[in-house]
PyMOL Python script that loads the backbone (N, CA, C, O; Angstrom):
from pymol import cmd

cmd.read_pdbstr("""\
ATOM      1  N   UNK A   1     134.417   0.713 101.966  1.00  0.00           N
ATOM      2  CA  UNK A   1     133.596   0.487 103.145  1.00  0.00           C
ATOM      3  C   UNK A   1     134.424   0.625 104.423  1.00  0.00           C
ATOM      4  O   UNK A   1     134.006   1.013 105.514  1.00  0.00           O
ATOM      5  N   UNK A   2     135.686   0.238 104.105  1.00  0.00           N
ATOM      6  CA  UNK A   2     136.405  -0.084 105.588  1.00  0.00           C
ATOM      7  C   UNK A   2     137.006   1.763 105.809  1.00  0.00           C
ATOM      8  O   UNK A   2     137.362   2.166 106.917  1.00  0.00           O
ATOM      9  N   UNK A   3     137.011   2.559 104.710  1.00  0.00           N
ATOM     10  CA  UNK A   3     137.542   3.775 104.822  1.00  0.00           C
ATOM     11  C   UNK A   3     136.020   4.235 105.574  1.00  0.00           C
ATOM     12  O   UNK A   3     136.242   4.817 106.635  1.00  0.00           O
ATOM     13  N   UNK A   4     135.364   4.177 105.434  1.00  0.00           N
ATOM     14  CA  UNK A   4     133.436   5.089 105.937  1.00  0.00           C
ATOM     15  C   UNK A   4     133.690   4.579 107.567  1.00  0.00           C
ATOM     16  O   UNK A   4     133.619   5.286 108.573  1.00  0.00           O
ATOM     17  N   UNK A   5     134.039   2.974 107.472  1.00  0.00           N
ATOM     18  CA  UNK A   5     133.563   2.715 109.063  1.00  0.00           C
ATOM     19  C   UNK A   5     134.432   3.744 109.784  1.00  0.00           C
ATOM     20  O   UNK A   5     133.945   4.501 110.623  1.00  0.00           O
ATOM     21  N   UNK A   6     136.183   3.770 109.329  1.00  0.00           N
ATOM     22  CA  UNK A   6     137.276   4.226 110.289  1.00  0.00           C
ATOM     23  C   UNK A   6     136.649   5.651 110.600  1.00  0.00           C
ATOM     24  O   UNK A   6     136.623   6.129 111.734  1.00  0.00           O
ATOM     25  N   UNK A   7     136.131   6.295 109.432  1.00  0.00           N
ATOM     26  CA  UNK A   7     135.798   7.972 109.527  1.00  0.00           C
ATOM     27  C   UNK A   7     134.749   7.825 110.702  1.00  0.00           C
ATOM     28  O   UNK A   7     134.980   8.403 111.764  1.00  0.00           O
ATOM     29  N   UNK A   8     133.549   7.035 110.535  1.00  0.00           N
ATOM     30  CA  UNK A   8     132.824   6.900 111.402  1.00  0.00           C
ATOM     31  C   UNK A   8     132.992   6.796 112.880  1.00  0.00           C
ATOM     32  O   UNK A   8     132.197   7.328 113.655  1.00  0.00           O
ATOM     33  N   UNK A   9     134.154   6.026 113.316  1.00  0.00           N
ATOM     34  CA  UNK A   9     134.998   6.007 114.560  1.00  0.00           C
ATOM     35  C   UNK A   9     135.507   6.487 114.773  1.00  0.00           C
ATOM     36  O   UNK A   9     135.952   6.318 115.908  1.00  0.00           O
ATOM     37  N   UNK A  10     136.180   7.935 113.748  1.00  0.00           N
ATOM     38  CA  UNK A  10     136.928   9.021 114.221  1.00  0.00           C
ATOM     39  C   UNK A  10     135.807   9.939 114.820  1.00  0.00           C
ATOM     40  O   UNK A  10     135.764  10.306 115.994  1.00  0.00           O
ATOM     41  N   UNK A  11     134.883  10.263 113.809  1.00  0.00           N
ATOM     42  CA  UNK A  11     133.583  11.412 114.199  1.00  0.00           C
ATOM     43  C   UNK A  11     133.438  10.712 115.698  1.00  0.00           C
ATOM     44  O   UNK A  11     134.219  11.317 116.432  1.00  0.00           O
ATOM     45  N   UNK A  12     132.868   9.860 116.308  1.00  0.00           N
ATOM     46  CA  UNK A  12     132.819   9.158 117.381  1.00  0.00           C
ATOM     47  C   UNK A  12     133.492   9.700 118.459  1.00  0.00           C
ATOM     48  O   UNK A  12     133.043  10.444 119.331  1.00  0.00           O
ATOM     49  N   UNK A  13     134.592   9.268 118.324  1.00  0.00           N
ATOM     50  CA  UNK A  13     135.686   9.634 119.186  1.00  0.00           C
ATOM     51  C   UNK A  13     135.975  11.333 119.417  1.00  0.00           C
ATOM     52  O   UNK A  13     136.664  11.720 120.361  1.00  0.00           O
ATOM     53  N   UNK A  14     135.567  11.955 118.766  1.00  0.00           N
ATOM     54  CA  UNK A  14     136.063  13.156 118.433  1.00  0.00           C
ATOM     55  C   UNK A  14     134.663  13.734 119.082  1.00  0.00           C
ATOM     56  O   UNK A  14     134.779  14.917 119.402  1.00  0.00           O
ATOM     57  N   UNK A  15     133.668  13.299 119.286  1.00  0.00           N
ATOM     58  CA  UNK A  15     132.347  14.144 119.680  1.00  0.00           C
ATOM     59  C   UNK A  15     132.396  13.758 120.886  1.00  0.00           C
ATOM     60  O   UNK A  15     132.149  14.637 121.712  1.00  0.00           O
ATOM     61  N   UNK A  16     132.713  12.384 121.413  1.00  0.00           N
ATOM     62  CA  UNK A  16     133.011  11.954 123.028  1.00  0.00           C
ATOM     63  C   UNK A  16     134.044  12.460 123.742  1.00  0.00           C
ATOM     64  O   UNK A  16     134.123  12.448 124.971  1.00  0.00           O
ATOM     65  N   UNK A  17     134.908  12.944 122.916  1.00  0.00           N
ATOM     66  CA  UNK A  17     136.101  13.654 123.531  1.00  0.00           C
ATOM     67  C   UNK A  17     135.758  15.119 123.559  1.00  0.00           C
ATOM     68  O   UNK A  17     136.331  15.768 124.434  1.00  0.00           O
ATOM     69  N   UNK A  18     134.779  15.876 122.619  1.00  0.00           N
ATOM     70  CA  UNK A  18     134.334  17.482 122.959  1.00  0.00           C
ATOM     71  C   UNK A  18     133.354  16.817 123.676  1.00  0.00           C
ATOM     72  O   UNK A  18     134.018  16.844 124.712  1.00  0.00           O
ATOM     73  N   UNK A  19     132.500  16.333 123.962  1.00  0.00           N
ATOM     74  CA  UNK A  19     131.523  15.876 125.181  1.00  0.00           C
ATOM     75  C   UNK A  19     132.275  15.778 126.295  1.00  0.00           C
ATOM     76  O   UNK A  19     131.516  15.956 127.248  1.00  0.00           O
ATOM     77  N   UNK A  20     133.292  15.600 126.638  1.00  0.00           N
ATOM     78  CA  UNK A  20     133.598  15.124 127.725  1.00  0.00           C
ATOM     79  C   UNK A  20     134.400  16.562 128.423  1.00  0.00           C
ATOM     80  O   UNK A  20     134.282  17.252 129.436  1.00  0.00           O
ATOM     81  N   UNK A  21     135.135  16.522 127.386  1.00  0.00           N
ATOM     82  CA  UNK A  21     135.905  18.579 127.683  1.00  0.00           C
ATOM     83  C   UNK A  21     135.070  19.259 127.851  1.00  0.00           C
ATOM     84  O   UNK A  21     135.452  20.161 128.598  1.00  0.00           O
ATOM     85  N   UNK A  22     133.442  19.443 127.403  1.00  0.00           N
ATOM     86  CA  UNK A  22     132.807  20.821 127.693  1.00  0.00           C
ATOM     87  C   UNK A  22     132.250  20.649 128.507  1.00  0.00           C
ATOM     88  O   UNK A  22     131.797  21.673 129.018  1.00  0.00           O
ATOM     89  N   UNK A  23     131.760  18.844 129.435  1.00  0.00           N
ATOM     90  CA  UNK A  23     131.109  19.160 130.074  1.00  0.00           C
ATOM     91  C   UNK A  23     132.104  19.051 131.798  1.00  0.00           C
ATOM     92  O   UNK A  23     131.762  18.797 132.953  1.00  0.00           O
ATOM     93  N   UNK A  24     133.472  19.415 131.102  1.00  0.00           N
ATOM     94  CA  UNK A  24     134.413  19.697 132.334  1.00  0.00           C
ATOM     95  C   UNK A  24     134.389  20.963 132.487  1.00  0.00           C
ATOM     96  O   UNK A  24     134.233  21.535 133.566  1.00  0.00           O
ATOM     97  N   UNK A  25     134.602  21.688 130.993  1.00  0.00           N
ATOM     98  CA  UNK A  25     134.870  23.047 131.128  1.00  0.00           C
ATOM     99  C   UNK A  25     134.167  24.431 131.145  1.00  0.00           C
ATOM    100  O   UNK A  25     134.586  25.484 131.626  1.00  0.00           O
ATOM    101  N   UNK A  26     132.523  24.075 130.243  1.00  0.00           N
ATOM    102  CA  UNK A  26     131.647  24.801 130.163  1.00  0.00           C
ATOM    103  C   UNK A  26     130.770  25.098 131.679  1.00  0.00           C
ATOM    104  O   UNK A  26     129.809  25.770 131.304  1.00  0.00           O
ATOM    105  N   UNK A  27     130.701  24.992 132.556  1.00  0.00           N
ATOM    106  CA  UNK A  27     130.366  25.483 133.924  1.00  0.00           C
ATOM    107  C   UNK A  27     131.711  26.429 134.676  1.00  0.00           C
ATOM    108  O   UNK A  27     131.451  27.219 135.583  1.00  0.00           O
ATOM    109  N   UNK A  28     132.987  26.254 134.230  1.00  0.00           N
ATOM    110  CA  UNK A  28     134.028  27.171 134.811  1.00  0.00           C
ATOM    111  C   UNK A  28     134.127  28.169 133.722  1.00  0.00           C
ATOM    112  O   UNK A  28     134.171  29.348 134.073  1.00  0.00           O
ATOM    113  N   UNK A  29     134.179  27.835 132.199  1.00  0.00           N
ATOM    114  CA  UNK A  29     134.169  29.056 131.486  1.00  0.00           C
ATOM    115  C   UNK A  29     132.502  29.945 131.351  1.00  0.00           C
ATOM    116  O   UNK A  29     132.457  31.027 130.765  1.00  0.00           O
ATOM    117  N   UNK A  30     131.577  29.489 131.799  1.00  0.00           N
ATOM    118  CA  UNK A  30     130.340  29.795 131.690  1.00  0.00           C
ATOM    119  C   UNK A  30     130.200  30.688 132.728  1.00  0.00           C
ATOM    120  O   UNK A  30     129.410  31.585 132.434  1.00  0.00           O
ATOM    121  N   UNK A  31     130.850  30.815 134.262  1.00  0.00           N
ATOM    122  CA  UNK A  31     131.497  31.357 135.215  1.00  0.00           C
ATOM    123  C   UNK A  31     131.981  33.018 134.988  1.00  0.00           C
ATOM    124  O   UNK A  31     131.775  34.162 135.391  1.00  0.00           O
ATOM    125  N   UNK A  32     132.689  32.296 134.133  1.00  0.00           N
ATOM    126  CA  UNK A  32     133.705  33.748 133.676  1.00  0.00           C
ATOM    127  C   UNK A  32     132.771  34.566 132.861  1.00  0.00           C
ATOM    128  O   UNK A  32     132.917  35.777 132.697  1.00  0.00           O
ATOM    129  N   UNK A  33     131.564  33.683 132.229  1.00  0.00           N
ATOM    130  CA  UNK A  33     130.812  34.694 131.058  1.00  0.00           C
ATOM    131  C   UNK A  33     131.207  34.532 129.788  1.00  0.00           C
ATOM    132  O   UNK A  33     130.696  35.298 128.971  1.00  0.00           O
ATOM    133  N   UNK A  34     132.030  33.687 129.378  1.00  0.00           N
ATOM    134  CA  UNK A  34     132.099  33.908 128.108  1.00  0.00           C
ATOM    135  C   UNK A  34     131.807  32.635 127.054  1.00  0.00           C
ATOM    136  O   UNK A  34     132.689  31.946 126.541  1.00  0.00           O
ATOM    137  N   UNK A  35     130.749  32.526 126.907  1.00  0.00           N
ATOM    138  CA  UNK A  35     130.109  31.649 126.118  1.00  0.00           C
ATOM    139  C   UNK A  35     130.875  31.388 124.595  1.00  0.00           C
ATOM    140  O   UNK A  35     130.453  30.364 124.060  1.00  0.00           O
ATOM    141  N   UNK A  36     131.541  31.855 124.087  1.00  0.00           N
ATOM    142  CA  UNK A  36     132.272  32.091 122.866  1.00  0.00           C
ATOM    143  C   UNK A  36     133.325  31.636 122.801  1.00  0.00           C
ATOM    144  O   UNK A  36     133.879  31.583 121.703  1.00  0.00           O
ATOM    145  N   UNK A  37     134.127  31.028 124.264  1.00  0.00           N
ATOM    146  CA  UNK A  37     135.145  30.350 124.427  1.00  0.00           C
ATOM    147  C   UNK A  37     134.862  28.890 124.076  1.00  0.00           C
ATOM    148  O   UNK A  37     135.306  28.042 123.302  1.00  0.00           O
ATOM    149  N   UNK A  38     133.767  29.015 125.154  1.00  0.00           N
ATOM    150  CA  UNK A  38     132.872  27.320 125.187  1.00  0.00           C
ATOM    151  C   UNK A  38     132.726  26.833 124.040  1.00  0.00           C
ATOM    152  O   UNK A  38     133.202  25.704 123.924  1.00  0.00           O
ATOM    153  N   UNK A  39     132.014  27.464 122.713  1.00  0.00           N
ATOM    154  CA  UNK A  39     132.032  27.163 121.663  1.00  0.00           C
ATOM    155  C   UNK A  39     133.148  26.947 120.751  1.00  0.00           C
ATOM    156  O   UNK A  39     133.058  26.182 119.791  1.00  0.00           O
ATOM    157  N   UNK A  40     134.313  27.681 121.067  1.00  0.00           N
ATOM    158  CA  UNK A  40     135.771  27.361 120.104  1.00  0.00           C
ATOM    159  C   UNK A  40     136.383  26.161 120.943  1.00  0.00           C
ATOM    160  O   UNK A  40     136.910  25.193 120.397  1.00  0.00           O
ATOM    161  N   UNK A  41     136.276  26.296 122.210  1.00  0.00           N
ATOM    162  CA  UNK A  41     136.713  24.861 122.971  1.00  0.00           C
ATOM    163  C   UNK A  41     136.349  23.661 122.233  1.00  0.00           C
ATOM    164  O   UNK A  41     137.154  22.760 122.000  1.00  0.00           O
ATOM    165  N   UNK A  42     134.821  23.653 121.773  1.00  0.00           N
ATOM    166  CA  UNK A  42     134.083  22.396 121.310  1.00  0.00           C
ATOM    167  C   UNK A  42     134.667  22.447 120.280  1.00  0.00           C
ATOM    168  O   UNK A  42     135.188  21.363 120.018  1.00  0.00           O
ATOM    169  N   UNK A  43     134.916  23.549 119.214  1.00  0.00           N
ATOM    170  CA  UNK A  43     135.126  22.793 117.827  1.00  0.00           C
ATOM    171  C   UNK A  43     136.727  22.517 117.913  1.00  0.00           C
ATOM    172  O   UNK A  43     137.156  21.510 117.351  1.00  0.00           O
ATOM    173  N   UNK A  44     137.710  23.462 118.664  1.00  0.00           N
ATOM    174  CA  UNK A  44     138.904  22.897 118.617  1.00  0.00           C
ATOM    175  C   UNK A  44     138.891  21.545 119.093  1.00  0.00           C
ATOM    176  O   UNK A  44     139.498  20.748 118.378  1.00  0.00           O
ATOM    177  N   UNK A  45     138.364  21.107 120.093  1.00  0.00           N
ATOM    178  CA  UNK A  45     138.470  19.651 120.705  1.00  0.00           C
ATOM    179  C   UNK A  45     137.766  18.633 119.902  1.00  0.00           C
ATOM    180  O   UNK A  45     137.873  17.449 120.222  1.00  0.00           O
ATOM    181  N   UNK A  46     136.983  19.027 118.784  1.00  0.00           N
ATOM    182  CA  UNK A  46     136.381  18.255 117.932  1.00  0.00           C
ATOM    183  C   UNK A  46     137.403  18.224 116.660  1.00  0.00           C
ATOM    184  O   UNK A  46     136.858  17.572 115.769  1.00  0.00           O
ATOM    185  N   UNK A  47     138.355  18.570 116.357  1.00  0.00           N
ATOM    186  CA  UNK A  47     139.325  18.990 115.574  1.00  0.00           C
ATOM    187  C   UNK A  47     140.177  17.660 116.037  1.00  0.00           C
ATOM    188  O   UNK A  47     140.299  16.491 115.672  1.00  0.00           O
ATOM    189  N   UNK A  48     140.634  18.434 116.943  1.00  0.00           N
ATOM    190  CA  UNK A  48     141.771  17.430 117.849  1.00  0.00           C
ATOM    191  C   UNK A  48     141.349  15.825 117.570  1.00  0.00           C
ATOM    192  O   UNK A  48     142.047  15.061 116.902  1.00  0.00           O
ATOM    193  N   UNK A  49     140.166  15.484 118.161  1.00  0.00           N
ATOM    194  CA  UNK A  49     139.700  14.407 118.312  1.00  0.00           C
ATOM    195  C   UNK A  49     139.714  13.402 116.706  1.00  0.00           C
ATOM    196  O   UNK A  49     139.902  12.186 116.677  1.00  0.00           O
ATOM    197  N   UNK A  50     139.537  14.035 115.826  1.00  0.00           N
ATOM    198  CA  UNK A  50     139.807  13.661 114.439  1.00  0.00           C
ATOM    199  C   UNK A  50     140.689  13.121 114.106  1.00  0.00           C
ATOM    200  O   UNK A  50     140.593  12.256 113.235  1.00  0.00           O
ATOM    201  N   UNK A  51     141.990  13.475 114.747  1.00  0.00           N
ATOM    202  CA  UNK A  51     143.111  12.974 114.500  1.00  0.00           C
ATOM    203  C   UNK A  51     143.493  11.851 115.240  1.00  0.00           C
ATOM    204  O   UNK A  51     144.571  11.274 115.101  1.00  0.00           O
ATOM    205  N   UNK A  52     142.509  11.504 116.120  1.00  0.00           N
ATOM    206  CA  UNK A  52     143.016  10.496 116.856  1.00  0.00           C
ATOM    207  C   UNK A  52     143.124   9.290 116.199  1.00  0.00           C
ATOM    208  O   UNK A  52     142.048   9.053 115.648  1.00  0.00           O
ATOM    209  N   UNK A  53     144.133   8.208 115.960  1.00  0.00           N
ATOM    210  CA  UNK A  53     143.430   7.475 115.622  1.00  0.00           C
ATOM    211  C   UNK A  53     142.870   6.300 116.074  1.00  0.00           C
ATOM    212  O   UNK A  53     143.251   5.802 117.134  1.00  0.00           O
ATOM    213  N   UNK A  54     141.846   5.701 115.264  1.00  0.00           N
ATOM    214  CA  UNK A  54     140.908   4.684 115.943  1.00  0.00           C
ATOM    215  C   UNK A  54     141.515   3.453 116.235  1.00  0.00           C
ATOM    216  O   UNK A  54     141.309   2.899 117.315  1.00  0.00           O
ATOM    217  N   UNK A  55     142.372   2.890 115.222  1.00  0.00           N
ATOM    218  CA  UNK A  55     143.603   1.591 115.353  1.00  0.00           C
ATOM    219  C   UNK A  55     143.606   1.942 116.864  1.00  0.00           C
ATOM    220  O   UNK A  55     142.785   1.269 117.487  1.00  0.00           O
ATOM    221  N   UNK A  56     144.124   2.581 117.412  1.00  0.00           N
ATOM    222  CA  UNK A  56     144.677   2.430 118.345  1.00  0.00           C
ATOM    223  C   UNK A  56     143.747   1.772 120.019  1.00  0.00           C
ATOM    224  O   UNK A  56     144.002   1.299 121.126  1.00  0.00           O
ATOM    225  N   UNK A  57     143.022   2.032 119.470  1.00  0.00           N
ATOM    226  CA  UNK A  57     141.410   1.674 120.553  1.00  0.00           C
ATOM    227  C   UNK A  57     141.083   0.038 119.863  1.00  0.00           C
ATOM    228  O   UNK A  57     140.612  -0.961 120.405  1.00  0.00           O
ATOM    229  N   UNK A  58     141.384   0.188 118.961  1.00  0.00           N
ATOM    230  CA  UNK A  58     140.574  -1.290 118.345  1.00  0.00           C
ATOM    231  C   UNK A  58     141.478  -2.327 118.290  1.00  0.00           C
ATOM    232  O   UNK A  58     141.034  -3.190 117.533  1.00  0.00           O
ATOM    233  N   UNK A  59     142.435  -2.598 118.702  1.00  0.00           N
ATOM    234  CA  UNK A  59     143.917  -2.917 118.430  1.00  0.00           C
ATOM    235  C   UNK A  59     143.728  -3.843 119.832  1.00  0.00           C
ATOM    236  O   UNK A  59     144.207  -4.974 119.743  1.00  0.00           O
ATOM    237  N   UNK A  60     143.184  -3.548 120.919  1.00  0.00           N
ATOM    238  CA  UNK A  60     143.140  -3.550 122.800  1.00  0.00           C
ATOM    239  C   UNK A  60     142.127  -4.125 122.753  1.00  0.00           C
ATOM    240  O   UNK A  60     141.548  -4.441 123.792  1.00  0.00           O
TER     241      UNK A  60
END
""", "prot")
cmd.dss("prot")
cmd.show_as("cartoon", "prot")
cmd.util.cbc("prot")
cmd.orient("prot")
């Protein structure tokens, strides 16, 4: 159970953190035209965000 919650707070963290990058970056790369960036931005930053870990937020 305690392994589901942590995953659960990673997915979390990891969708608030591509939420927060695309909606910095998708109006300047959307600019340029290239919609295909925007989309590898999100899943790399949803990648990234996975690894974060949650201890570290819950700890504070």
């Amino acid at each position: 159970m305690n392994f589901i919650f942590m995953l659960l707070i990673r997915v979390v963290v990891a969708a608030i953190i591509m939420f927060c990058v695309a909606l910095t970056a998708s109006p300047i790369l959307t600019l340029i035209g290239s919609n295909e960036l925007v989309k590898a931005l999100c899943v790399i930053t949803f990648i990234i965000g996975l690894f974060i870990n949650p201890n570290d937020f819950l700890s504070k």
